[in-house]
C-alpha positions in Angstrom: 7.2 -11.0 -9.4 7.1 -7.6 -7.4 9.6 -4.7 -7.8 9.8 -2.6 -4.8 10.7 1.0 -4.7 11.3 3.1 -1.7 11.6 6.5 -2.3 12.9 7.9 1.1 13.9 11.0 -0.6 10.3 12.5 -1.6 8.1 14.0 0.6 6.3 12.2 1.7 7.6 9.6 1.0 6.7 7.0 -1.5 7.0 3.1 -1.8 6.0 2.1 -5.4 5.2 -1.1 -6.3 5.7 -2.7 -10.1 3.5 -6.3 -11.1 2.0 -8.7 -8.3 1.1 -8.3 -4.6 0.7 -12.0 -3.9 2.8 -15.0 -2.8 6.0 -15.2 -0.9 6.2 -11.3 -2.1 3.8 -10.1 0.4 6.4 -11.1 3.1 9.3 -9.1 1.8 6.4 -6.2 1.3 5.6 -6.6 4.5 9.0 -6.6 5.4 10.1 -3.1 3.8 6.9 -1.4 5.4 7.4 -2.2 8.7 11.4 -0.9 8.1 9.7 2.4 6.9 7.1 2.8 9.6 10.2 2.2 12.2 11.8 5.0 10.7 9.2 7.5 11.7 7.9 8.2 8.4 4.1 9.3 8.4 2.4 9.7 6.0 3.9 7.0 3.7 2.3 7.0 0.4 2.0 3.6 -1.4 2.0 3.6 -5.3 0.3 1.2 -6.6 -0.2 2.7 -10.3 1.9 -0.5 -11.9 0.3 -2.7 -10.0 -0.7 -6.0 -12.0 -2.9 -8.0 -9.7 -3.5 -8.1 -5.7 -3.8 -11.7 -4.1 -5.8 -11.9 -1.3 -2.8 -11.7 1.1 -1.6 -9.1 -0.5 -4.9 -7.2 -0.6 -5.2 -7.8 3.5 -1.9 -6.5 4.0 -2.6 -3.2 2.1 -6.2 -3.2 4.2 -3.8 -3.3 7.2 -0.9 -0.6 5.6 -4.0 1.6 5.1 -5.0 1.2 8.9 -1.7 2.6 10.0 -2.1 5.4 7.4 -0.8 4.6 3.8 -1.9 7.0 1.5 -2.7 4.0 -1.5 -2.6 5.8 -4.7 -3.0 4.0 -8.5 -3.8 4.4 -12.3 -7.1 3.7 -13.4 -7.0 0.4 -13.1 -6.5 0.3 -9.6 -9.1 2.7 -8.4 -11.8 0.1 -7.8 -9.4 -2.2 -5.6 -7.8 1.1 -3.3 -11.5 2.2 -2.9 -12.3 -1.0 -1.6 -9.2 -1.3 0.2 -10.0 2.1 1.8 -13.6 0.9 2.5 -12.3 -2.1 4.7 -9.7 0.1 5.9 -12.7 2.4 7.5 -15.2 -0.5 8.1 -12.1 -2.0 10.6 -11.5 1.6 12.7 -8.8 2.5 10.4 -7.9 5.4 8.7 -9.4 6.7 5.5 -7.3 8.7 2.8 -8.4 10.5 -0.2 -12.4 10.1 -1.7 -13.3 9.6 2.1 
């Protein structure tokens, strides 16, 4: 299961993310970013401090949010897989955010 929170008040602003990034809930993910990028918002940072896991669709979706300039921020637990996201991110001509 993935809970999907879209702060549109903050700036700027935030989509947080709660448990798995995998399965059928990479489509509706994929779904609420492209809503946010069509409204113009850039930066959009992505939260993914309560993160649980990241599928492999799920992973090349955030490779691919990060390319159009998500800002991916996480807990501790996280930092390996946004560094590595960031990494591909770069390796592909995309943007790099944060510990470039």
């Amino acid at each position: 299961m993935l809970r999907i929170t879209w702060d549109q008040e903050s700036s700027p602003p935030r989509l947080r993310l709660h448990g798995r990034v995998s399965g059928a809930w990479v489509e509706e993910l994929e779904r609420i970013w492209a809503q946010m990028k069509g409204n113009g918002s850039n930066p959009i940072i992505v939260d993914l401090t309560d993160v649980t896991l990241v599928g492999r669709e799920g992973r090349r979706l955030l490779v691919d949010m990060a390319r159009q300039g998500a800002e991916l921020e996480g807990g501790p637990l996280m930092q390996f897989t946004i560094e590595r996201i960031r990494q591909e991110s770069r390796n592909s001509g995309g943007h790099a955010k944060k510990g470039e």
